[in-house]
C-alpha positions as CSV (number, residue, x, y, z in Angstrom):
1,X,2.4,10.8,2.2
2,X,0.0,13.9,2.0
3,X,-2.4,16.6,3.7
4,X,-4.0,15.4,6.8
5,X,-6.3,12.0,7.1
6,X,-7.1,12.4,10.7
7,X,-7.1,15.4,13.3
8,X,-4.6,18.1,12.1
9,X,-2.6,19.0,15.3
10,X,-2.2,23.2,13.8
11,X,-5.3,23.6,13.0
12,X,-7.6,21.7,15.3
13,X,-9.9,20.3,12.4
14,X,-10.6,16.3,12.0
15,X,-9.6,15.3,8.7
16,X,-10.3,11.8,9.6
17,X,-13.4,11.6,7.2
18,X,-11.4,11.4,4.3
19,X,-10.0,7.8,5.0
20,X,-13.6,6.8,4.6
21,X,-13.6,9.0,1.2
22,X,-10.4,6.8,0.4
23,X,-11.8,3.3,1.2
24,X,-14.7,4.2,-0.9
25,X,-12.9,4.9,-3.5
26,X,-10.5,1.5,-3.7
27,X,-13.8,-0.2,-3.2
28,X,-15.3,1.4,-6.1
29,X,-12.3,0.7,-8.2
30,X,-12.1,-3.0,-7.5
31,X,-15.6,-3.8,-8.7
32,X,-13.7,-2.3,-12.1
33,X,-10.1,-2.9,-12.4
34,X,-8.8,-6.5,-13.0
35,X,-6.8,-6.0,-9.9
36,X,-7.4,-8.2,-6.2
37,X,-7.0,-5.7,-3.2
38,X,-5.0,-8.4,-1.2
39,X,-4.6,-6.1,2.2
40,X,-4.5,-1.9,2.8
41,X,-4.5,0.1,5.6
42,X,-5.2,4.0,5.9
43,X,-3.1,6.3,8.0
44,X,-2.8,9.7,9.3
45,X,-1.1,11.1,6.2
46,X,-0.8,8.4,3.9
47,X,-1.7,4.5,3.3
48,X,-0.3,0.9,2.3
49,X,-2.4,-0.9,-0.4
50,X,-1.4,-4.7,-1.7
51,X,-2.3,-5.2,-4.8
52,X,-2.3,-8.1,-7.2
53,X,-2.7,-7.9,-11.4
54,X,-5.0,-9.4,-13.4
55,X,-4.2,-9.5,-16.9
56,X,-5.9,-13.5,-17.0
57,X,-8.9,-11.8,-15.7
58,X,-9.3,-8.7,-18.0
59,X,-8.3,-11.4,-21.0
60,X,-12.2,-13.3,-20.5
61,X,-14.1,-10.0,-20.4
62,X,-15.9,-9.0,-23.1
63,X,-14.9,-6.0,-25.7
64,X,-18.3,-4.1,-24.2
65,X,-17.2,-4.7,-20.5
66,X,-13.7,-3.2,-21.5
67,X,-15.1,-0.4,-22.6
68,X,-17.8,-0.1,-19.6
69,X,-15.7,-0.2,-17.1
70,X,-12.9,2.0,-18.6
71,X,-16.0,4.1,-19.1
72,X,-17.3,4.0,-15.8
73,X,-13.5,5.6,-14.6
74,X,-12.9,7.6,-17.1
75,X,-15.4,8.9,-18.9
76,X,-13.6,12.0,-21.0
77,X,-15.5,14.2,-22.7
78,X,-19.1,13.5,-23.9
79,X,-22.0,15.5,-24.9
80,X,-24.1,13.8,-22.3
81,X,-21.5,13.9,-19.7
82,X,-23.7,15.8,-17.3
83,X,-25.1,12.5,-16.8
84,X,-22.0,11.4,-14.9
85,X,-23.1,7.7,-17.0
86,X,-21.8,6.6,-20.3
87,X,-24.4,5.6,-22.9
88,X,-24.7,2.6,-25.3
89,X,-23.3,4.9,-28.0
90,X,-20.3,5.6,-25.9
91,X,-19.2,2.3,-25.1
92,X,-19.8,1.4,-29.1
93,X,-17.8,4.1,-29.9
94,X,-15.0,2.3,-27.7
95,X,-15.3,-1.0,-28.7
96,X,-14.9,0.1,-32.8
97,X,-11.6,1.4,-31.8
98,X,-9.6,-1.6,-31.8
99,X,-6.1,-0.4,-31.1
100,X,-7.7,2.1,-28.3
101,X,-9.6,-0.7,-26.6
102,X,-6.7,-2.8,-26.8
103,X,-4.7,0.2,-24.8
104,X,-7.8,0.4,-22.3
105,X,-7.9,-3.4,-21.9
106,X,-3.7,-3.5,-20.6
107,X,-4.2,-0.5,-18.4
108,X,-7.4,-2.2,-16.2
109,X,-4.8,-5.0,-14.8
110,X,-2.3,-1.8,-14.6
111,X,-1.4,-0.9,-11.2
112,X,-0.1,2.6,-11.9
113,X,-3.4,3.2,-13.4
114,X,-5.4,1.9,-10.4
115,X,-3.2,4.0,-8.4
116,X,-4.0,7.0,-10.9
117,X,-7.7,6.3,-10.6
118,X,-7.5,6.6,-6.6
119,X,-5.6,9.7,-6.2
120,X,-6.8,12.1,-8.6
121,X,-10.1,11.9,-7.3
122,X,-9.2,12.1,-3.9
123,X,-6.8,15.6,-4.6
124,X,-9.1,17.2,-6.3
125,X,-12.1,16.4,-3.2
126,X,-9.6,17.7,-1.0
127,X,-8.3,20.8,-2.6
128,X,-12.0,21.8,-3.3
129,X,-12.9,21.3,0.5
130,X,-9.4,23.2,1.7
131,X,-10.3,26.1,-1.4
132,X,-6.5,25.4,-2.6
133,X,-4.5,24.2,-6.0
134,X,-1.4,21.8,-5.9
135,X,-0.7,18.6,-4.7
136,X,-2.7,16.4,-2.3
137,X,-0.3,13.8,-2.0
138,X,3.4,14.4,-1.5
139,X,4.3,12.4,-4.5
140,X,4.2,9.6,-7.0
141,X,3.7,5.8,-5.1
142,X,6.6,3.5,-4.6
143,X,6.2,-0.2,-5.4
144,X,7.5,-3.2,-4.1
145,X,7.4,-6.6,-5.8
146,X,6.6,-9.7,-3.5
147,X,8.1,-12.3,-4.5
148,X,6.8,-15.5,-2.4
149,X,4.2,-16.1,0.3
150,X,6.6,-15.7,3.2
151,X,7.1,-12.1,1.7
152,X,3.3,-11.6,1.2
153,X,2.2,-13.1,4.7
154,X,4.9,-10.8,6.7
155,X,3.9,-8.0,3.9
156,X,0.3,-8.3,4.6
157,X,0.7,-8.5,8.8
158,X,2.9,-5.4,8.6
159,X,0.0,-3.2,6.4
160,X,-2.3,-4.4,8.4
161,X,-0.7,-3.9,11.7
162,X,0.2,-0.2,10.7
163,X,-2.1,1.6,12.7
164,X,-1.1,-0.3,15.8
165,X,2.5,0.2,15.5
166,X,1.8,4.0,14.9
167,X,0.2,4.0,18.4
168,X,-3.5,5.2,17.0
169,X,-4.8,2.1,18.5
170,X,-4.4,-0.8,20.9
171,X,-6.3,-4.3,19.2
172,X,-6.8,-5.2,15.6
173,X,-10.3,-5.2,16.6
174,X,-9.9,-0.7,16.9
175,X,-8.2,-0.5,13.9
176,X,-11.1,0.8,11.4
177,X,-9.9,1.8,7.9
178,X,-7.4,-1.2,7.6
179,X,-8.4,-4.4,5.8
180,X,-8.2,-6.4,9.5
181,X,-10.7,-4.5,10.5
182,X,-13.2,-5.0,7.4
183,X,-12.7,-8.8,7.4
184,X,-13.7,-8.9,11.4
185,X,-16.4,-6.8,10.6
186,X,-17.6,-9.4,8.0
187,X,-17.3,-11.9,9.2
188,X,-19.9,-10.6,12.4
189,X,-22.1,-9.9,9.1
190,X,-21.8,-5.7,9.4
191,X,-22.9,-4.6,5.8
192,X,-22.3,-1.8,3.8
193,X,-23.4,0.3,1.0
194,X,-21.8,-0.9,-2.3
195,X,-19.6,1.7,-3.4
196,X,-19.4,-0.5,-6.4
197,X,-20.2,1.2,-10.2
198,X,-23.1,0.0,-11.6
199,X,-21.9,-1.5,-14.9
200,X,-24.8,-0.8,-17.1
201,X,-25.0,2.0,-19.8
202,X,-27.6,4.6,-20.1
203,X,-29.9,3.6,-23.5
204,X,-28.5,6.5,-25.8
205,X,-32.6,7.6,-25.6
206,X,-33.0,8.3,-22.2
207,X,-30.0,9.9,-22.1
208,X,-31.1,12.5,-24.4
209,X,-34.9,12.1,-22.6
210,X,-33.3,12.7,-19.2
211,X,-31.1,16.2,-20.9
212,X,-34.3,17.5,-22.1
213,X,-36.9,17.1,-19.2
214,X,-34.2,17.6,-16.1
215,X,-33.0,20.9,-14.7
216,X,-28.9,21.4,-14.2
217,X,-29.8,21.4,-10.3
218,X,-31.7,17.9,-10.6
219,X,-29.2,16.2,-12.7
220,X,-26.8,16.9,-9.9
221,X,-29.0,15.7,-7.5
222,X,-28.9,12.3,-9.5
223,X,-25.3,12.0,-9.9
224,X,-24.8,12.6,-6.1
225,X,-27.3,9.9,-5.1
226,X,-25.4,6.8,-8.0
227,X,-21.9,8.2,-6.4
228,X,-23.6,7.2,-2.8
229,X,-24.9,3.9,-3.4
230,X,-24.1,3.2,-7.4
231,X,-25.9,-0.3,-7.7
232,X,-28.5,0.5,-4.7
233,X,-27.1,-2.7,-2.9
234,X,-25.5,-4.0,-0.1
235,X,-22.1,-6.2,0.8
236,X,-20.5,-7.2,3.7
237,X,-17.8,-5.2,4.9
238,X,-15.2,-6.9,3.5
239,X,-17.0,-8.3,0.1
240,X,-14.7,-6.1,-2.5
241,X,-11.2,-7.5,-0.9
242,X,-9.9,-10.6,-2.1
243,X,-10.5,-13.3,0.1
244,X,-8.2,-14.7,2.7
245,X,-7.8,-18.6,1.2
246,X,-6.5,-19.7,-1.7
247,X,-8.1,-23.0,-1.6
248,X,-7.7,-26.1,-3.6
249,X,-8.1,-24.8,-7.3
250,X,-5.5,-22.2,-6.7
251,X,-2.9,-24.0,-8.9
252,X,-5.5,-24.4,-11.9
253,X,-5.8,-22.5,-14.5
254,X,-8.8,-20.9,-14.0
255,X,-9.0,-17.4,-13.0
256,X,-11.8,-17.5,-10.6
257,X,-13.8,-14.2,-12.2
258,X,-16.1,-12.9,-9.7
259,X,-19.7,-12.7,-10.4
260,X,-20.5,-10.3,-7.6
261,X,-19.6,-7.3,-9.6
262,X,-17.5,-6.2,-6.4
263,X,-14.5,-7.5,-7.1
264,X,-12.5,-8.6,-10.0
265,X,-12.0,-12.5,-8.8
266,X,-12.8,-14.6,-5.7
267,X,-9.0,-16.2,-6.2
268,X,-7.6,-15.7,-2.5
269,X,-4.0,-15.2,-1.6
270,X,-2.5,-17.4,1.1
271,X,-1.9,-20.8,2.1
272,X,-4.1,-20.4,5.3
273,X,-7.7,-20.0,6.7
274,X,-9.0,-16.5,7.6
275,X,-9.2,-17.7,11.3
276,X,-5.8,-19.0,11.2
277,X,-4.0,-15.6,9.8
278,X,-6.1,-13.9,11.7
279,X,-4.9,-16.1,15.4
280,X,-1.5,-15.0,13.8
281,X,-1.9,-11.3,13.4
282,X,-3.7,-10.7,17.0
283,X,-0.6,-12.6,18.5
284,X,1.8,-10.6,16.5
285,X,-0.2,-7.4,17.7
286,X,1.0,-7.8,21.1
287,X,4.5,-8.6,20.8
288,X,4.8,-4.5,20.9
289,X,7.8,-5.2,23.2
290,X,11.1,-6.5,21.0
291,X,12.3,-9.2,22.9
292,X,15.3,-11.8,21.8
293,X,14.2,-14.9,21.1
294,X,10.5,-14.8,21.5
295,X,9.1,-17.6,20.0
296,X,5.9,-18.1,18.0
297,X,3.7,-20.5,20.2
298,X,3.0,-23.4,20.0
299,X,-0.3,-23.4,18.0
300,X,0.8,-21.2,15.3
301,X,4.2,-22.5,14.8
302,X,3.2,-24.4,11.4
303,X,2.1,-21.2,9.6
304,X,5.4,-19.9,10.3
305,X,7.3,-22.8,9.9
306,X,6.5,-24.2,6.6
307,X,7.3,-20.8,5.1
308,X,10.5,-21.5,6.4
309,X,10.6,-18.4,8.4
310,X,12.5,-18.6,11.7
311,X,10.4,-19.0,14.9
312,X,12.2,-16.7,16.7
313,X,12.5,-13.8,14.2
314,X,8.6,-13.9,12.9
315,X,7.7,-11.0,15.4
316,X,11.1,-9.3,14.0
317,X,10.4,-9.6,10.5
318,X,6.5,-7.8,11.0
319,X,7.3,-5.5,13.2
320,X,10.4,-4.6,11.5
321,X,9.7,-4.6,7.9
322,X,10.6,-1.7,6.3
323,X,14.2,-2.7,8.6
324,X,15.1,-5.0,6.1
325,X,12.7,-4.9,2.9
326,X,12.6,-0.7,3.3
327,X,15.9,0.0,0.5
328,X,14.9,-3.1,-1.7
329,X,12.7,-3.4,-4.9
330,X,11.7,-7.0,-3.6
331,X,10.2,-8.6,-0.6
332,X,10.7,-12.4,0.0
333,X,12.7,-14.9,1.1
334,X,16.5,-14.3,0.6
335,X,16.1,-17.4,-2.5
336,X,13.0,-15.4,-4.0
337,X,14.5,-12.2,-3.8
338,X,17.5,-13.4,-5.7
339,X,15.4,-15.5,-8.3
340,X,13.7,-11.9,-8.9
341,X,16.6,-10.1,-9.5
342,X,17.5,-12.7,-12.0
343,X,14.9,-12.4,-14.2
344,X,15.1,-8.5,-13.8
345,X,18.8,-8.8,-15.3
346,X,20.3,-7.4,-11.7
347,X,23.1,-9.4,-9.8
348,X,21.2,-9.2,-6.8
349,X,18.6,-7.6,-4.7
350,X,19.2,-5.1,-1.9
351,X,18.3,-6.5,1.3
352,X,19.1,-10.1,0.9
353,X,21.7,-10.7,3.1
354,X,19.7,-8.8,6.2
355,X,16.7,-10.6,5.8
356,X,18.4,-13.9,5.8
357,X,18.7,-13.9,9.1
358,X,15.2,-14.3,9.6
359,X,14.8,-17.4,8.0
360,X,16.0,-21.2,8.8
């Protein structure tokens, strides 16, 4: 929760540029973090992100691209830092620091770090525009742990339904700034300008060049024009999310590392095609109504089914999420839930008994 994301009823103004400044900014992390944006969804005051760690992804990258990208992120203090870019000599620097690169390498597959990355930059934007100090967002983010794919589907359904059950709009087809909306807008071939960094250092040389033969003004000019369109390239709308599919090497061992440089892997996240879950979500974006019973039709029963979720209760369990996953640490089937708990050392997990009703 936080300051305003779309038109501020007091005030009259339309905050609802900053979601854009938000999305940018996820994208832009993803093409750094060793960590798959699975589904998000921007609100009015705040926003739901799924994410999923990495740590067998950051393990193949090389000591340099450690230090690039932790680089690229945060780039602390540097004589050259007017650049906005680090230099070969900065990311050698970081790489000869063993037990600091080692720190750096843990905290790219670390979600509280991605989640630092994303608001920081965002408050500060914001205060600077509103000419205040303090806090942008009402406080620290809460995490959930999924524990199973009938926790992530109903999980990703209920982010991505968000603005819908808010009332700000009618069809998953009007619901910009969620990641329903990117992957329709993909697949139509919309594209985008890659907020993605550009993982190259600056030779130490022209650094120093550039310091000498530029002006404050025009070195400002450059950093604004890499922060528009870093790599000068374009994706489709949906490129940086992880894909939809897991597909048939998802039980190997191999960590799928994308090569796009938009995303940290092309590993997808659910037993199901795009064009299924996305038959599934539009249907489960009318049942606005709650009524007893209402069954999943026909066609779509199986993706329901073989999670083991009830027919009956599948609209129940989206549209009523936070109802019984809202006070819990976990989000799952009632078995998952417990099986988490276990390994966590806890005797059980809040919320198991309600959501077993939901399932056969």
């Amino acid at each position: 929760m936080g300051r305003p994301l779309r038109l501020d009823r007091i005030t009259g103004k339309d905050y609802g540029f900053r979601r854009e400044w938000i999305r940018r900014r996820m994208e832009a992390l993803s093409s750094v973090f060793a960590c798959d944006v699975l589904t998000y969804a921007i609100l009015s005051n705040h926003l739901h992100l799924i994410l999923r760690t990495r740590p067998d992804v950051v393990a193949q990258w090389s000591d340099e691209e450690v230090a690039m990208r932790w680089l690229k992120v945060f780039p602390g203090r540097r004589i050259d830092e007017h650049l906005g870019e680090p230099t070969e000599t900065d990311v050698q620097t970081l790489v000869r620091d063993k037990e600091r690169l080692a720190q750096v390498r843990e905290r790219l597959s670390d979600i509280s770090w991605f989640m630092r990355a994303l608001s920081e930059p965002i408050a500060r934007m914001a205060n600077r525009q509103d000419e205040v100090t303090g806090r942008f967002w009402e406080g620290r983010f809460k995490a959930q742990r999924i524990t199973d794919e009938a926790g992530l589907l109903a999980c990703a359904m209920y982010v991505d339904l968000n603005p819908i059950r808010a009332a700000m709009v009618e069809t998953v087809e009007e619901a910009e700034h969620t990641s329903a909306y990117d992957r329709i807008e993909g697949e139509r071939g919309r594209q985008i300008e890659a907020a993605a960094f550009d993982l190259k250092a600056i030779p130490t040389e022209e650094a120093a060049k550039v310091l000498k033969t530029t002006t404050p003004e025009e070195r400002k000019r450059i950093k604004a024009a890499r922060r528009r369109n870093p790599t000068g390239r374009k994706i489709l709308r949906d490129g940086w999310l992880a894909p939809i599919e897991l597909g048939r090497s998802a039980t190997s061992s191999n960590p799928q590392i994308s090569r796009s440089g938009v995303r940290a892997s092309d590993k997808g996240f659910l037993c199901m095609s795009w064009r299924e879950y996305l038959r599934l979500l539009r249907w489960t974006a009318r049942q606005r109504d709650p009524v007893e019973g209402r069954k999943v039709p026909p066609s779509l029963q199986s993706i329901v089914s073989k999670l083991g979720i009830d027919l009956t209760m599948w609209r129940d369990l989206v549209w009523n999420f936070k109802r019984y996953f809202g006070r819990s640490r976990y989000a799952g089937s009632p078995a998952s839930m417990s099986s988490a708990a276990t390994t966590q050392s806890r005797r059980w997990a809040k919320g198991q008994s309600a959501v077993r009703e939901c399932f056969s």
